[in-house]
LOMARBA-228103 format. One line per 10 residues: for each residue y, x, z of N, C-alpha, C. Coordinates in steps of 0.02 Angstrom, whole numbers. Layout:
N
Y:X:Z:Y:X:Z:Y:X:Z ~ ...
END
This chain:
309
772:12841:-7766:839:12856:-7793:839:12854:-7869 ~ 875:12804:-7897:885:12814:-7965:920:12871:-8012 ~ 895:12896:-8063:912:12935:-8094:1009:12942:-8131 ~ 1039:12957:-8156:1122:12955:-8161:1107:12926:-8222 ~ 1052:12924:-8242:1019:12898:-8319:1049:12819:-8323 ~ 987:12805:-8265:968:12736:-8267:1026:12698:-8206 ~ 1086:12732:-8173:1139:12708:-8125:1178:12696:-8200 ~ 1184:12721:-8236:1243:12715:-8282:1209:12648:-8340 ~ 1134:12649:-8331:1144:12585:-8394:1137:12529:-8338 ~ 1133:12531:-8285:1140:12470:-8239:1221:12452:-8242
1272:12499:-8246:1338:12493:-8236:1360:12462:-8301 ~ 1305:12494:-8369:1351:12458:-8440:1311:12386:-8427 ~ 1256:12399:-8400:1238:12323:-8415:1291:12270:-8382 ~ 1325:12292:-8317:1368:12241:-8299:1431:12262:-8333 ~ 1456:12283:-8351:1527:12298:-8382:1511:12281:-8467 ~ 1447:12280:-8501:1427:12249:-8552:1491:12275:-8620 ~ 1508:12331:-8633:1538:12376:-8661:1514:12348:-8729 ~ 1487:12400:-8777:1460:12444:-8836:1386:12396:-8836 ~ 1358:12409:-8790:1274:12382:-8790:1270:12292:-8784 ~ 1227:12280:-8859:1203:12214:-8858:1162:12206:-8788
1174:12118:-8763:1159:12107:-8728:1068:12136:-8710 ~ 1026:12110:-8770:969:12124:-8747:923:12183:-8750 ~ 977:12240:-8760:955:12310:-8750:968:12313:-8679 ~ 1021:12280:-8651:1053:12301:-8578:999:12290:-8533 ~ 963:12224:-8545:924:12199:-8524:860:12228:-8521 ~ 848:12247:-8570:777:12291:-8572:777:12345:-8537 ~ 828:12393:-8535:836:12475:-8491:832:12456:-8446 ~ 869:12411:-8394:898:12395:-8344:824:12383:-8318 ~ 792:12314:-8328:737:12295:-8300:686:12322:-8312 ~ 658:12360:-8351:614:12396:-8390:596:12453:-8344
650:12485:-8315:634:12584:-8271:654:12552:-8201 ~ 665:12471:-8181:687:12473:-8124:616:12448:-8087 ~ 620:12484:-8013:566:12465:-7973:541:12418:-7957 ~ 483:12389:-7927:473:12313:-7925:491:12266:-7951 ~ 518:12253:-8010:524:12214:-8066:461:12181:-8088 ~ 457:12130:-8084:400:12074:-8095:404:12009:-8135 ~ 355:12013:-8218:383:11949:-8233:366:11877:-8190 ~ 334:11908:-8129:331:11837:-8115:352:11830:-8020 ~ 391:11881:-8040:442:11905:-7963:506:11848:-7961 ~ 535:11816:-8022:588:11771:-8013:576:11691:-7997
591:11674:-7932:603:11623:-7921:608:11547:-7958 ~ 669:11578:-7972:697:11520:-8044:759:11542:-8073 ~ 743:11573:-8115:754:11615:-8194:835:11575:-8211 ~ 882:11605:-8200:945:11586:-8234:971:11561:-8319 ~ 975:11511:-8305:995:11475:-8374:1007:11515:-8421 ~ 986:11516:-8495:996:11553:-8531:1091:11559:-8554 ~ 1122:11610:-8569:1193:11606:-8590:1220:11620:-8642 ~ 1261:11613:-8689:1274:11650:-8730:1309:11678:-8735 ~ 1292:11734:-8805:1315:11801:-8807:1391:11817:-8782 ~ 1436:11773:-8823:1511:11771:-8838:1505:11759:-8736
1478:11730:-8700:1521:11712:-8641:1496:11787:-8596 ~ 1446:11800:-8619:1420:11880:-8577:1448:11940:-8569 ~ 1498:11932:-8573:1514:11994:-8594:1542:12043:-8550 ~ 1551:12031:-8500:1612:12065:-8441:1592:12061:-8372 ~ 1597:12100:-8321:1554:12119:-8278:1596:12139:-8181 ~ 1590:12144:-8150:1629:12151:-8102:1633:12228:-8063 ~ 1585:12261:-8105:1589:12347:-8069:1535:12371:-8010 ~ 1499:12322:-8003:1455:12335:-7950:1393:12395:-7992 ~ 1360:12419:-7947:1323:12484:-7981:1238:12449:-7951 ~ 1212:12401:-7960:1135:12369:-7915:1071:12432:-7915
1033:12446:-7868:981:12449:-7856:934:12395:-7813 ~ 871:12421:-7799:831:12365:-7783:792:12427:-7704 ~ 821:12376:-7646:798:12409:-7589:745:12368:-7553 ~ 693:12365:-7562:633:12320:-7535:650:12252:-7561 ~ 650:12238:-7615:650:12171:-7640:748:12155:-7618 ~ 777:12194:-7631:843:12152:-7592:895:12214:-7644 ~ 950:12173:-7642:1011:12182:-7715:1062:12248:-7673 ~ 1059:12289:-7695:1090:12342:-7659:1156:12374:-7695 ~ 1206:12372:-7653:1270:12401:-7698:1251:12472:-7683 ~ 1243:12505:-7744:1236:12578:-7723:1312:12620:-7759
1346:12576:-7795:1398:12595:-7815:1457:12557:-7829 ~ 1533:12572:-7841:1580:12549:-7874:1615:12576:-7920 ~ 1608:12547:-7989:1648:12591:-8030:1737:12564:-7985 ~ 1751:12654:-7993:1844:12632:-7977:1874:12580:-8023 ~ 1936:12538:-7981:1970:12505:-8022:1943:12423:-8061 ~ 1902:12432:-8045:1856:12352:-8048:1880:12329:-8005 ~ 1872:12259:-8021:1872:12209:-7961:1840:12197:-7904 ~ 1770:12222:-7909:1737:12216:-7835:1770:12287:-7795 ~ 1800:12364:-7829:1816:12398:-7810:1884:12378:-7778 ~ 1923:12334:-7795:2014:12320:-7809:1992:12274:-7753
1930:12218:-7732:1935:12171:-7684:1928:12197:-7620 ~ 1903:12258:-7612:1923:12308:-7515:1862:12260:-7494 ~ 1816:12200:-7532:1775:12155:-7496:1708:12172:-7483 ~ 1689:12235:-7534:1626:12249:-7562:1614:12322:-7559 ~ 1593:12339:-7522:1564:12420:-7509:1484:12454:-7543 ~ 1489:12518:-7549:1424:12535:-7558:1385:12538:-7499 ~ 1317:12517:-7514:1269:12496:-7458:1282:12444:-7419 ~ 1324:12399:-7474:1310:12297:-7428:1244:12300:-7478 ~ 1246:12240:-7454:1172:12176:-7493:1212:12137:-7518 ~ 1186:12124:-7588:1223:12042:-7615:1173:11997:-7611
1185:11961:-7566:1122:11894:-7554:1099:11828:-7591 ~ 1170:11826:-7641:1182:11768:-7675:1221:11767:-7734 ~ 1221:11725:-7777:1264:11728:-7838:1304:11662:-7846 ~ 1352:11638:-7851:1397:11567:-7879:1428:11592:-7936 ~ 1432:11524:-7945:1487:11505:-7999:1520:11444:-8011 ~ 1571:11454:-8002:1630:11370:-7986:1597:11327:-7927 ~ 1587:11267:-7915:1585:11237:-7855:1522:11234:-7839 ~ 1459:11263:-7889:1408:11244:-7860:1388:11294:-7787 ~ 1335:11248:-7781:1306:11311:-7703:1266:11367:-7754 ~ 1298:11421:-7723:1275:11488:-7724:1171:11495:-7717
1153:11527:-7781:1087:11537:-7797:1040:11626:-7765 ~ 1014:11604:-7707:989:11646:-7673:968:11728:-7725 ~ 972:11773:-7699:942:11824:-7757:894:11859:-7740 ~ 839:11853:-7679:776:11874:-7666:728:11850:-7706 ~ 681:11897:-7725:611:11889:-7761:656:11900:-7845 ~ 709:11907:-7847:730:11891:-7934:721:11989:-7951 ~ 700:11969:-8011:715:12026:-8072:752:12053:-8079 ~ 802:12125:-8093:864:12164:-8086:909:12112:-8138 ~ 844:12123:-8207:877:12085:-8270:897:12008:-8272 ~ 889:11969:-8206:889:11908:-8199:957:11903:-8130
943:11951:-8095:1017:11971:-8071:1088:12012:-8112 ~ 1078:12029:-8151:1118:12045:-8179:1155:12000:-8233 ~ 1099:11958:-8251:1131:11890:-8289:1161:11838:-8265 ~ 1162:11845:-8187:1193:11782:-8154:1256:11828:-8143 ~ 1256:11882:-8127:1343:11919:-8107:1393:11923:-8168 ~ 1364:11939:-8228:1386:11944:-8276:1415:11891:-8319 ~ 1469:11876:-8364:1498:11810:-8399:1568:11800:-8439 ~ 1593:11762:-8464:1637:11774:-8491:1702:11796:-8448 ~ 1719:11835:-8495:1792:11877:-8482:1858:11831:-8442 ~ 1852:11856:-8414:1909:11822:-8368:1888:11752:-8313
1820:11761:-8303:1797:11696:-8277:1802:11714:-8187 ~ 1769:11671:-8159:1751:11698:-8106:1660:11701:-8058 ~ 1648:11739:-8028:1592:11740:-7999:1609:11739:-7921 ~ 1542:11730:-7886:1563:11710:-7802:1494:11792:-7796 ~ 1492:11803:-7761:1435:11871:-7728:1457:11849:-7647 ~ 1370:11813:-7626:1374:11824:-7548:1359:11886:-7526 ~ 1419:11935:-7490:1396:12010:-7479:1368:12009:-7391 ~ 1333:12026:-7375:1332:12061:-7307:1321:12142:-7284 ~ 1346:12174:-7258:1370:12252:-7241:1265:12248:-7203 ~ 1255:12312:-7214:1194:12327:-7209:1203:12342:-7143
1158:12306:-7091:1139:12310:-7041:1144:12273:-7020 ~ 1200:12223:-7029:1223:12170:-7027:1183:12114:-7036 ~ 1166:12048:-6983:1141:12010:-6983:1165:11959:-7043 ~ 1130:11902:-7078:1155:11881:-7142:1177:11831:-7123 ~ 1207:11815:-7063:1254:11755:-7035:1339:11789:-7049 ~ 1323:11831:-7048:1403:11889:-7049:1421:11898:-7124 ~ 1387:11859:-7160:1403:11875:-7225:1453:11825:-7248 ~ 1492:11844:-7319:1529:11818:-7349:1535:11821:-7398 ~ 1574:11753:-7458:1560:11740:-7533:1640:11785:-7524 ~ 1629:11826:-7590:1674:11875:-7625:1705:11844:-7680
1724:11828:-7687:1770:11777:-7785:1790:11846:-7807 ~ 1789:11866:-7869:1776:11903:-7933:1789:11878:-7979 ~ 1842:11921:-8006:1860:11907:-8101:1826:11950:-8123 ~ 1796:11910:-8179:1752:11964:-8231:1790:11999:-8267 ~ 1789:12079:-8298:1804:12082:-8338:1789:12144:-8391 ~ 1819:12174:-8446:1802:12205:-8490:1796:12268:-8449 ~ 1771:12336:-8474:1808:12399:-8440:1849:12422:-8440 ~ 1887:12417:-8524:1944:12432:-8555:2020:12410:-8533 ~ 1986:12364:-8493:2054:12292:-8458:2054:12325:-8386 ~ 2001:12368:-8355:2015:12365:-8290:2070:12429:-8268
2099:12447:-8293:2175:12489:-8289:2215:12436:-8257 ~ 2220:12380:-8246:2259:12337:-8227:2214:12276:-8173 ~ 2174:12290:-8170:2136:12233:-8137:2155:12188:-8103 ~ 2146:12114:-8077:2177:12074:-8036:2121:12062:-7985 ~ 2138:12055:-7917:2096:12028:-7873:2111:11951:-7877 ~ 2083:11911:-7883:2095:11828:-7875:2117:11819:-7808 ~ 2170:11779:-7800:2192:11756:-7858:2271:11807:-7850 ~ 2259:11882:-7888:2322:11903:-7891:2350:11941:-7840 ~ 2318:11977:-7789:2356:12020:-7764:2286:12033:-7677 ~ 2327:12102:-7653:2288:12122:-7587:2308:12064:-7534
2252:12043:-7489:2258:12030:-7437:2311:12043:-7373 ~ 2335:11994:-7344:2395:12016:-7294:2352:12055:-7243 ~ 2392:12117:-7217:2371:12176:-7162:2414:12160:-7103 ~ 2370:12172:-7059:2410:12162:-6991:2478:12172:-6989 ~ 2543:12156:-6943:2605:12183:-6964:2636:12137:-7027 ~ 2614:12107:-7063:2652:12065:-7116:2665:11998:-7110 ~ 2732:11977:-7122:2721:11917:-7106:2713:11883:-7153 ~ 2667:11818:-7113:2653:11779:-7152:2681:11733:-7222 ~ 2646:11714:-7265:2697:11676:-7340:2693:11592:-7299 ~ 2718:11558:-7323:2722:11489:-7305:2642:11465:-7345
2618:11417:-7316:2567:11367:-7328:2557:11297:-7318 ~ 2554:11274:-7379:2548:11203:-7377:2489:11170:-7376 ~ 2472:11111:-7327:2413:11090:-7332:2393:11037:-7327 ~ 2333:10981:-7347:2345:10918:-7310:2298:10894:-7269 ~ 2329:10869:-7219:2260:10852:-7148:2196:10817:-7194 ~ 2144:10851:-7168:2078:10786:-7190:2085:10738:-7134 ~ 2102:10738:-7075:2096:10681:-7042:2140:10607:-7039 ~ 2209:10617:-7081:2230:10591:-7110:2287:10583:-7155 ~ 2260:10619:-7211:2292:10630:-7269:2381:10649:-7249 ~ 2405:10656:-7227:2481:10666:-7220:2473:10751:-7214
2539:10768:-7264:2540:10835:-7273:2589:10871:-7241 ~ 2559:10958:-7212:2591:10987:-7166:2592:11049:-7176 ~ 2611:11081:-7153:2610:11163:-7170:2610:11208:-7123 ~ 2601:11258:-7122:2597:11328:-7060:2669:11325:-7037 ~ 2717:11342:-7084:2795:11346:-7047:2816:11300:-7008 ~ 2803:11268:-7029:2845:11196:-6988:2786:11148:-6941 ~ 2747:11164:-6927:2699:11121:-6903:2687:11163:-6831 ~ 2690:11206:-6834:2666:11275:-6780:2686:11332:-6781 ~ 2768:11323:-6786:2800:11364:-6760:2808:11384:-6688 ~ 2807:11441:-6675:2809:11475:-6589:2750:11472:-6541
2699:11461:-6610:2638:11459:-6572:2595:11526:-6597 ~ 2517:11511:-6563:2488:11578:-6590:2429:11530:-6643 ~ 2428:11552:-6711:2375:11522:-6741:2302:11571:-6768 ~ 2269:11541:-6749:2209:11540:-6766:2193:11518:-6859 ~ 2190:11561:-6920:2191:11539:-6976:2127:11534:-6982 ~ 2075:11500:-7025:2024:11500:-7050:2001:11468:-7136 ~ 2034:11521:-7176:1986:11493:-7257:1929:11477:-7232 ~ 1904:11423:-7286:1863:11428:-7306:1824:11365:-7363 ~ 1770:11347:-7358:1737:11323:-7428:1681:11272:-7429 ~ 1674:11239:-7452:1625:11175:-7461:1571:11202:-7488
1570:11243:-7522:1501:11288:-7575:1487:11343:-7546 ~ 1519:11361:-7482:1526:11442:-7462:1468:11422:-7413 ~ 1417:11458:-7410:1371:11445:-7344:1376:11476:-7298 ~ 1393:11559:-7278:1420:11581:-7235:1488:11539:-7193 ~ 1501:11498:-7225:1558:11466:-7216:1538:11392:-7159 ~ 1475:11371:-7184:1474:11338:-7141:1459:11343:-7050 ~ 1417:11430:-7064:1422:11449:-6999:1468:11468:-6974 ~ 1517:11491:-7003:1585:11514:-6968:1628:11459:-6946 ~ 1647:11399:-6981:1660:11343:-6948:1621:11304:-6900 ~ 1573:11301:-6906:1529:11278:-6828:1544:11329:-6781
1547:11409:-6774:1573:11467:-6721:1630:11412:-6715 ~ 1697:11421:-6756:1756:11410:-6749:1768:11343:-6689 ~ 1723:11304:-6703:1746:11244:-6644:1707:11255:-6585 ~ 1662:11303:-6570:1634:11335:-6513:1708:11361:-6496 ~ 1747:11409:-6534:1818:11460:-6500:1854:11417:-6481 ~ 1866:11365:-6552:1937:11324:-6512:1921:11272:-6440 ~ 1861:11268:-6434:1841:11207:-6380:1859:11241:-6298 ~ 1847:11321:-6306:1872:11362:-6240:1939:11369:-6252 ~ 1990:11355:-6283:2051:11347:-6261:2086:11295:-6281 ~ 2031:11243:-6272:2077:11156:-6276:2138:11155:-6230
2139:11196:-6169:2175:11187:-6119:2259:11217:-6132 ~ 2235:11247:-6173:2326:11314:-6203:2331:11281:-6263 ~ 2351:11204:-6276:2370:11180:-6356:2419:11185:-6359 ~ 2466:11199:-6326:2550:11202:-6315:2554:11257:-6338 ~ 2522:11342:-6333:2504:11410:-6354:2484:11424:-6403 ~ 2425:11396:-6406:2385:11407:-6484:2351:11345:-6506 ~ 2347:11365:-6565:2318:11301:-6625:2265:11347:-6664 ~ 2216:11301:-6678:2155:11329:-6707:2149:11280:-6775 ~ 2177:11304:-6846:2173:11280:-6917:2144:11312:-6953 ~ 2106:11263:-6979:2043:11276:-7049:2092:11267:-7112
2084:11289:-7160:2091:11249:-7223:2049:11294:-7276 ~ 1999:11236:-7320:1977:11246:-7355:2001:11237:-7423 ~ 1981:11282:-7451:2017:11302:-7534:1994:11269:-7589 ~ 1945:11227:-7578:1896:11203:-7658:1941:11156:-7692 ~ 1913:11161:-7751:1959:11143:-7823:2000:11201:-7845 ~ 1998:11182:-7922:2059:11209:-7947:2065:11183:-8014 ~ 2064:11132:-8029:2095:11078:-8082:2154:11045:-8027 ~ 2202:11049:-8048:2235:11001:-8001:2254:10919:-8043 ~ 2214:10901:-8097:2191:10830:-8116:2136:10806:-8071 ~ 2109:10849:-8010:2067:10818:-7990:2087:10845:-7922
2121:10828:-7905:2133:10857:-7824:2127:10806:-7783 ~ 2132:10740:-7776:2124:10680:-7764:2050:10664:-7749 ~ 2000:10696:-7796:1954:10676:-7799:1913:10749:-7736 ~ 1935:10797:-7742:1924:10857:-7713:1933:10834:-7644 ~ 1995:10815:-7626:2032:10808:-7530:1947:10766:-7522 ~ 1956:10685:-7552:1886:10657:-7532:1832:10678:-7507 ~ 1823:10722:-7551:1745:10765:-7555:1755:10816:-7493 ~ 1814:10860:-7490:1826:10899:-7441:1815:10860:-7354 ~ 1858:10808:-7355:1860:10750:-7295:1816:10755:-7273 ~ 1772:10751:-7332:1700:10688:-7290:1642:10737:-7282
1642:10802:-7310:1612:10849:-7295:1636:10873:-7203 ~ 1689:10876:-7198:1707:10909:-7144:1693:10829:-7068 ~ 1690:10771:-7115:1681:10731:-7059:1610:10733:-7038 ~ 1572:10748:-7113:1498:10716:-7085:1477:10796:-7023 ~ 1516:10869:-7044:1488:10923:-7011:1502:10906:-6915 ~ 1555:10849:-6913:1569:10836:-6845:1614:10919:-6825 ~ 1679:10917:-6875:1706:10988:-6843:1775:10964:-6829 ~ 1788:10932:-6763:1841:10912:-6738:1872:10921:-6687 ~ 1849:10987:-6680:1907:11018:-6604:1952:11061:-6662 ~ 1940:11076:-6709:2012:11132:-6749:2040:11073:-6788
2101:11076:-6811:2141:11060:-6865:2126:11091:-6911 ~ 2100:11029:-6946:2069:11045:-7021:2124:11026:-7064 ~ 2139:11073:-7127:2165:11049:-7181:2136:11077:-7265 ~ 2168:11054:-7310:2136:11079:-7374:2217:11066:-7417 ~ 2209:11137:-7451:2258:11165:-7476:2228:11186:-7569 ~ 2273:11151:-7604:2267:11180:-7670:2291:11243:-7694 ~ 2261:11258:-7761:2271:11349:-7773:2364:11357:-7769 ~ 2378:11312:-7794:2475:11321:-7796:2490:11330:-7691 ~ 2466:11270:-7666:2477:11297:-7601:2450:11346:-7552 ~ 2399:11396:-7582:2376:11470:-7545:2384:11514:-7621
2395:11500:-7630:2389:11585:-7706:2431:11637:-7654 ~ 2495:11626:-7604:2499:11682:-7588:2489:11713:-7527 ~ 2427:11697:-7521:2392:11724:-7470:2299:11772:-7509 ~ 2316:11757:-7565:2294:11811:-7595:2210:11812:-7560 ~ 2170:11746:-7579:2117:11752:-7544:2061:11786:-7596 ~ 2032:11841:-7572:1980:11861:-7615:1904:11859:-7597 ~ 1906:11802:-7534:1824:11812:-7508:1854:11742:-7439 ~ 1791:11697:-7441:1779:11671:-7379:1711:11681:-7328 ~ 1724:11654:-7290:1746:11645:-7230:1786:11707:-7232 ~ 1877:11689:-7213:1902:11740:-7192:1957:11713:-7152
1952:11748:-7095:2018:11735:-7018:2062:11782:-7009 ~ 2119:11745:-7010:2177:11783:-6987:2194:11765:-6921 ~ 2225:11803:-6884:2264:11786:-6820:2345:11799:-6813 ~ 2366:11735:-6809:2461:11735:-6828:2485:11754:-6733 ~ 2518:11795:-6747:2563:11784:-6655:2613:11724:-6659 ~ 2666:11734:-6633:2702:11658:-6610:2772:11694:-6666 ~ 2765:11742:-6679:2816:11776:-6732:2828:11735:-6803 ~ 2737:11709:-6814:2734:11719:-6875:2729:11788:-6914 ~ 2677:11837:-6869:2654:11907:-6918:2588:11904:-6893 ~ 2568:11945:-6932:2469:11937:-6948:2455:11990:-6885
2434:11975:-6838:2409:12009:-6788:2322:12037:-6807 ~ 2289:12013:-6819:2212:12023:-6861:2177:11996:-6920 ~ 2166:12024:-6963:2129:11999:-7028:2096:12013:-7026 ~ 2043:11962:-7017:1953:11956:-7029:1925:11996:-6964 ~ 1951:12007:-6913:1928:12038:-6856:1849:12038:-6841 ~ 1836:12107:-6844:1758:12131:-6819:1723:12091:-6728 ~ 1798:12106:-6716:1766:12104:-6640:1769:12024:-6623 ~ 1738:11993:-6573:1760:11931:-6549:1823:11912:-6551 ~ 1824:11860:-6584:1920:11827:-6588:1937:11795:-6514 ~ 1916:11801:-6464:1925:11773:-6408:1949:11848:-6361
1915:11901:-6396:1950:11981:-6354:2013:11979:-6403 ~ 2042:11939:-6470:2098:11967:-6483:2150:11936:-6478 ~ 2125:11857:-6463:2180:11805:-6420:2174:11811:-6349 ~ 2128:11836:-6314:2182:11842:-6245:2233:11893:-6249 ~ 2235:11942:-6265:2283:11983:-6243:2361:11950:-6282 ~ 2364:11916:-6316:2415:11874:-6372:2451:11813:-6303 ~ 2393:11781:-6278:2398:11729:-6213:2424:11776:-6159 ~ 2422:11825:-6156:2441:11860:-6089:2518:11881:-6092 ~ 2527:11887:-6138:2579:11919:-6144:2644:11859:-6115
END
């Protein structure tokens, strides 16, 4: 158990306040346990100062070699995202489209430099809930930011997640199978849908879409009832969205995932669905209202009773 000493310069080191970077660095890694200079993998690009500066609220310890949320400062963003609890694991670190950089065997001070970055940017944290097998895990998206700024914080992009009971915002999207564009309202109305974000860089993601065409393949027979749609979120230049659908396409052709309706939707066509983490499933009734978000239990115990009715 860490001291309130050494929890609080782990917290400035990510919120990166008052303290030059490489004091943060020294406390942090210096009194923390198993810290090894030759414990890191492969050592995160050096950054500079001006872009370091702002942090997402997570509080890290080190539980047998593995990244432990032992805290949330209130009012942060990982606190404001409902995505990230004390006592998950963060398994991984991203940033923009690349694939996410594993965080076993690394240094506190070498994890803390990949979470940390300029103000207003964003970071990905693959979290999984402790006990939890690391197939169940999911990338978290995170705005960095000051401490002083987090009185107002934004979850990316901009607001809480829809809760059961709400209905759904409209969504626009366009088939990867062949480019012609369609949307939730008008495409599958009076049916029951099956939603699924998700991500080209997200790796939890790719197991959840391989599950997903295991679900939809047991009710090929009810397509008149329910519809089972993907859409993945990557990009956000929209000078390059053209070049993104491509990349998205041919990713989803080479995975062979063609029992769901796949589509890919730019940030203007989901911003209001307010995604703050993938792999994440919703379940629409034939209303058009969110019957389950991100459901624990098997999605096959929460569409029959939807089919029965």
């Amino acid at each position: 158990m860490k001291t309130p000493r050494l929890r609080t310069l782990l917290a400035a080191a990510l919120l990166c306040v008052a303290s030059p970077m490489p004091l943060a660095y020294a406390d942090a890694s210096s009194t923390h346990s198993g810290d090894k200079e030759d414990a890191a993998p492969r050592p995160p690009a050096p950054m500079a100062k001006s872009a370091a500066r702002a942090g997402v609220g997570v509080v890290l310890d080190s539980d047998d070699g593995k990244v432990l949320v032992e805290d949330l400062i209130p009012s942060s963003s990982a606190a404001a995202s409902k995505l990230i609890h004390r006592g998950d694991y963060i398994l991984a670190v991203g940033e923009g489209e690349q694939p996410s950089q594993p965080l076993k065997g690394r240094r506190m001070a070498d994890v803390l430099a990949m979470i940390r970055g300029k103000d207003g940017s964003q970071v990905r944290l693959t979290v999984v809930a402790s006990g939890a097998d690391d197939s169940a895990a999911r990338e978290v998206l995170l705005i960095r930011a000051k401490l002083r700024e987090w009185g107002a914080v934004k979850v990316p992009p901009g607001g809480p997640a829809l809760q059961p009971g709400d209905k759904v915002p409209a969504l626009a999207y366009t088939r990867l199978n062949d480019s012609r564009e369609a949307s939730l309202e008008s495409g599958h109305r009076g049916k029951i849908v099956v939603l699924e974000f998700w991500a080209t860089w997200c790796g939890p993601c790719q197991l959840a879409m391989d599950a997903m065409q295991k679900t939809a393949a047991q009710f090929a027979g009810q397509s008149d009832r329910i519809v089972f749609l993907t859409v993945c979120i990557d990009g956000t230049d929209p000078a390059n969205a053209a070049d993104t659908f491509e990349r998205v396409a041919a990713h989803a052709k080479r995975k062979g995932w063609t029992t769901t309706i796949n589509g890919w939707a730019t940030p203007e066509g989901h911003k209001t669905w307010h995604i703050g983490g993938v792999p994440y499933t919703y379940i629409i009734d034939a209303d058009g209202k969110v019957v389950a978000a991100n459901p624990q239990q098997k999605l096959e115990d929460v569409i029959a009773p939807l089919l029965a009715r």
